[in-house]
Steps between C-alpha positions, in 0.01 A plus 500: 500500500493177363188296391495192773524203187695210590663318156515150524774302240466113484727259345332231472378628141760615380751257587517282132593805304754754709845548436726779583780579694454790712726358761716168543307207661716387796481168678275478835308806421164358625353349825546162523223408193308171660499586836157645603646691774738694311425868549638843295814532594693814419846534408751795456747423272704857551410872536335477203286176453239367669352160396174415679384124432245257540491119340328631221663831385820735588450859423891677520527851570773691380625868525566633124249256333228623335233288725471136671618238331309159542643165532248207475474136534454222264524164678926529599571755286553839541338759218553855445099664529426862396606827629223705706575824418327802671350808243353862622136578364617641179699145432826674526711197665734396758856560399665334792457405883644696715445362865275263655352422886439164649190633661373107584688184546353230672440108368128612391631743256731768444411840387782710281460917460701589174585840390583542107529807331430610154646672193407841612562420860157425598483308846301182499433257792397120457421228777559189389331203735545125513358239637581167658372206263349773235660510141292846528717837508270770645643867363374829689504812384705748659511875434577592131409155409159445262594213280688185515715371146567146471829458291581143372612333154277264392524258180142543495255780408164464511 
């Protein structure tokens, strides 16, 4: 059973030093960015990507990958964030996604079940929840799930 801990990833920190390219950044993949109104908006691309969006942060959800990719943004421009990628309790991580569940979708927020699978075909489940006007991506644990790996470049190590 897993523990009831709710990860929360801002971008507002680390928005100066990311740089990866998990994914391709595509034109219009946020809510409109200075309209107060704007609300998550969810959008699937095919049978295999998801992209759930808010005017602060896209997180795109693909079958195969090996977690969520994160798109962020930086006054008009569109930036490739880091990947949140799901681990069991021994660290042994996910090797690629293998379905996910709109379980929410509403202007408020949008709530995203994924199902990834690792190298010895251990099951592990991830809900991924956004909010409208947050640049906050809350990640809950599913079954199988204990820790959360942040994958990004950086130029920078501290």
């Amino acid at each position: 059973m897993p523990r009831a801990t709710r990860i929360l990833a801002s971008f507002f920190v680390l928005q100066s030093s990311l740089f990866c390219a998990p994914c391709q950044a595509a034109e219009n993949v946020f809510s409109d960015a200075g309209s107060e109104a704007s609300g998550v908006r969810l959008t699937r691309t095919s049978s295999d990507e998801a992209r759930i969006s808010n005017n602060y942060v896209t997180l795109v959800i693909r079958k195969g990958a090996p977690g969520a990719a994160c798109l962020y943004r930086l006054g008009e421009q569109t930036n490739n964030g880091p990947v949140l990628r799901p681990a069991a309790g021994d660290g042994e991580k996910a090797k690629a996604i293998t379905a996910f569940r709109i379980i929410e979708n509403n202007p408020d927020k949008a709530l995203v079940e994924v199902d990834s699978v690792t190298t010895s075909d251990r099951n592990i489940t991830t809900r991924y929840l956004l909010r409208k006007n947050s640049p906050i991506i809350e990640v809950q644990p599913g079954e199988g799930m204990e820790r959360l790996l942040v994958e990004s470049m950086s130029r920078y190590a501290v």
